[in-house]
C-alpha positions as CSV (number, residue, x, y, z in Angstrom):
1,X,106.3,66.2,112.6
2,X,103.2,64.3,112.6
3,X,101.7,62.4,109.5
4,X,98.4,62.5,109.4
5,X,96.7,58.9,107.8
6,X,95.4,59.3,104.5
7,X,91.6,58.7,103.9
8,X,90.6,54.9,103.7
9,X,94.0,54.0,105.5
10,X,94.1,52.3,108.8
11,X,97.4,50.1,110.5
12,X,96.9,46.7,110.1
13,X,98.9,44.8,113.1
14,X,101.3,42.2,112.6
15,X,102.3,39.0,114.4
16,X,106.0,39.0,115.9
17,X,106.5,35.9,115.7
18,X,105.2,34.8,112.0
19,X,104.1,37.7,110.3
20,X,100.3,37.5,109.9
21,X,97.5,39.8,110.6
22,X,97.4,39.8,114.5
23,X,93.6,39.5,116.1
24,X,94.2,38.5,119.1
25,X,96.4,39.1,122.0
26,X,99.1,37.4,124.3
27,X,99.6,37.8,128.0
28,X,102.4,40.3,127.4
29,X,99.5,42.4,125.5
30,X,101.0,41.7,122.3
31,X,98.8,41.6,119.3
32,X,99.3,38.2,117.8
33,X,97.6,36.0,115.5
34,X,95.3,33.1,116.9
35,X,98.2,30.6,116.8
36,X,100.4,32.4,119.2
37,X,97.8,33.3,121.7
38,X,99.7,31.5,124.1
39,X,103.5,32.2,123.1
40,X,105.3,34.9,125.2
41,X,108.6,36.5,123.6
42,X,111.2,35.3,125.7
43,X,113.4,37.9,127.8
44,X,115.7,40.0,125.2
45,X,119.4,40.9,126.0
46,X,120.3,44.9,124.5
47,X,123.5,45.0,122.8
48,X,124.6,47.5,126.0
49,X,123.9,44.1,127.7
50,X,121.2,45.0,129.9
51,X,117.4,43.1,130.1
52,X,115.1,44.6,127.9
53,X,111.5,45.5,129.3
54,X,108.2,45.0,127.4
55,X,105.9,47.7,128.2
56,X,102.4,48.4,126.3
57,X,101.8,52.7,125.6
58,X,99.7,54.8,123.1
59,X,101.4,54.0,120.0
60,X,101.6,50.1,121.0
61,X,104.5,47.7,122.6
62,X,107.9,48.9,123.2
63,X,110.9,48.1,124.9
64,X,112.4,49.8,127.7
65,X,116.1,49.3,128.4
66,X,117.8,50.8,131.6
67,X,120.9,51.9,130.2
68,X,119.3,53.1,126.7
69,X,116.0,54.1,127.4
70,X,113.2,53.1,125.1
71,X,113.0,51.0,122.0
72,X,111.2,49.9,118.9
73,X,109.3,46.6,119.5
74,X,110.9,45.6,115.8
75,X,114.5,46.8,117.0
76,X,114.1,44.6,120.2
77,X,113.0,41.8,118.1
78,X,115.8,42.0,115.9
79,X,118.2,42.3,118.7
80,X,116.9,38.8,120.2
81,X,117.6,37.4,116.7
82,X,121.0,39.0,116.2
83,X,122.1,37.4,119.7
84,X,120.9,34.1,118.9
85,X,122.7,34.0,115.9
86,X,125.4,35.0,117.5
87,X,125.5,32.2,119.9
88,X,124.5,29.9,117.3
89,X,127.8,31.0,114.9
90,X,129.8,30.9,118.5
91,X,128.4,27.2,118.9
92,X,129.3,26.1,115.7
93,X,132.5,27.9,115.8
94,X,133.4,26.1,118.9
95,X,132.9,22.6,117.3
96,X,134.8,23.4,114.2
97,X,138.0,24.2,115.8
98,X,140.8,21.9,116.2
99,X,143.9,21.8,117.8
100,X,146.8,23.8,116.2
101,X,150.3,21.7,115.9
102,X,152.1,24.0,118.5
103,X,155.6,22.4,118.0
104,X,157.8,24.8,116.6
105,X,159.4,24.0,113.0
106,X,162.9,23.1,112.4
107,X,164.4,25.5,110.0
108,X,166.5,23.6,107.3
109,X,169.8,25.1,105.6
110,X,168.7,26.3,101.9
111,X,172.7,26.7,100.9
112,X,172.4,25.2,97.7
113,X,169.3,26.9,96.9
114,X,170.9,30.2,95.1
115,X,174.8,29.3,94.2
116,X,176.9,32.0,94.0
117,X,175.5,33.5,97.0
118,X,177.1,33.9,100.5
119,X,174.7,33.0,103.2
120,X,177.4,34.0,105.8
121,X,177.8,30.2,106.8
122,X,181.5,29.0,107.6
C-alpha cells in the first residue's frame, strides 16, 4: 500500500554518518552533509556473514546482501555498528580475563562439624 505525501511535505535527507541535513553527495552516491563529502562507509559484514553491497535505486541507497537479498541503508548501518561493538566488548573481554587457579582443591574432613552424626568414617 502506498502512502501518498501530504501537501507541503517533502523528505528531508540525512547524513549517515552525523545526522544532519545531507546537501551534498559522496563517491558511493550517498547524500551527505558538506563535512563528509569525502568519507566513504567502510565495507559492512551481514549478520549471515556475507559482504554487504551499496547500491543507489529509485527510493535511494540500499544494501544488497548475497545470501539475504536487499536491505535498508539504516539496517546496514546498524549492522556495522552492532559488529563493532561486538568486537570492541570481545576486545575488552579478552583483556579482562585472567587465569583461573586450575589446581584442584583438597577436600578437608568436617567430622566434628555435626556430632551425633555418622559420616560412615571408621
Amino acid at each position: 500500500m502506498r502512502i501518498p505525501k501530504r501537501y507541503g511535505q517533502s523528505k528531508i535527507a540525512e547524513c549517515p554518518f552525523c545526522g544532519k541535513q545531507a546537501i551534498a553527495k559522496n563517491t558511493q552516491g550517498l547524500n551527505v552533509c558538506q563535512y563528509h563529502k569525502d568519507n566513504n562507509i567502510p565495507d559492512i559484514k551481514c549478520t549471515c556473514g556475507s559482504w554487504l553491497d551499496l547500491k543507489s535505486g529509485k527510493f535511494g541507497p540500499y544494501f544488497i546482501c548475497i545470501n539475504c537479498g536487499n536491505i535498508n541503508l539504516k539496517k546496514g548501518l546498524e549492522m556495522m555498528e552492532i559488529l563493532s561493538n561486538k568486537t570492541n566488548i570481545n576486545n575488552a573481554s579478552k583483556k579482562n580475563i585472567e587465569k583461573k587457579d586450575t589446581r584442584k582443591k583438597e577436600i578437608k574432613n568436617k567430622e566434628n562439624l555435626y556430632p551425633g552424626f555418622d559420616y560412615g568414617i571408621n
